[in-house]
C-alpha positions in Angstrom: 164.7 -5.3 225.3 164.3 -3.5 222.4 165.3 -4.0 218.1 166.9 -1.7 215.9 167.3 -1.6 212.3 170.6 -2.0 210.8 172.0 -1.5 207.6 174.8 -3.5 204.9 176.7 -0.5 204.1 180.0 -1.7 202.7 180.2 -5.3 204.3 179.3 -3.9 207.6 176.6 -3.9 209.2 175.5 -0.1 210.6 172.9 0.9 213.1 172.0 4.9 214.7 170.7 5.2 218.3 166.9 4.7 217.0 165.2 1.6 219.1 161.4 0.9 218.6 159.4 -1.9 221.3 158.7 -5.0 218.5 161.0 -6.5 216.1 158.2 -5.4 213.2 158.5 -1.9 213.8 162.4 -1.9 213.4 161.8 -3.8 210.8 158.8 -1.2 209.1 161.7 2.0 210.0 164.6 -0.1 208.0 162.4 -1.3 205.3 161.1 2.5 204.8 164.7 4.3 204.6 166.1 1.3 202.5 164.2 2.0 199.8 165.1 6.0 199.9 168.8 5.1 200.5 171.4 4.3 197.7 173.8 3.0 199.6 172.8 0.1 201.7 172.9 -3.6 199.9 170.5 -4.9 202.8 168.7 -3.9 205.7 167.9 -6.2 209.0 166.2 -5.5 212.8 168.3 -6.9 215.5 167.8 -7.5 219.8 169.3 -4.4 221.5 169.5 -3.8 225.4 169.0 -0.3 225.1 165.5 1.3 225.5 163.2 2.0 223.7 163.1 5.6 221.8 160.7 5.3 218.5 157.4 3.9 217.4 156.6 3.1 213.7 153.4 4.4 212.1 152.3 3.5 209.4 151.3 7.1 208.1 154.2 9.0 209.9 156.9 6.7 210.0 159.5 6.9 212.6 157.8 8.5 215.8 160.2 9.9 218.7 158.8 8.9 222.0 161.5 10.4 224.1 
């Protein structure tokens, strides 16, 4: 299992292929680009099947862990 953050663009709620290990991370990755963004009314971190791909940190943000 993994999260990802998602995004209220619209009414709908958007995601990319980023997926991190804990609900907290996704939810560090979506809090950071939502307040960069202009366009999304809300952001969220929901359960994905998919693996895991990313780690937040806290001084370089989104990490790629291939």
């Amino acid at each position: 299992m993994s999260f990802k953050p998602e995004f209220l663009c619209d009414g709908e709620w958007c995601s990319n292929a980023q997926r991190f290990a804990t609900e907290q991370e996704a939810q560090s990755s979506a809090r950071s680009r939502f307040a960069r963004w202009s366009v999304p009314s809300a952001f969220r971190a929901t359960e994905s099947d998919d693996p895991v791909n990313y780690r937040w940190d806290e001084e370089e943000g989104d990490v790629h862990v291939g």
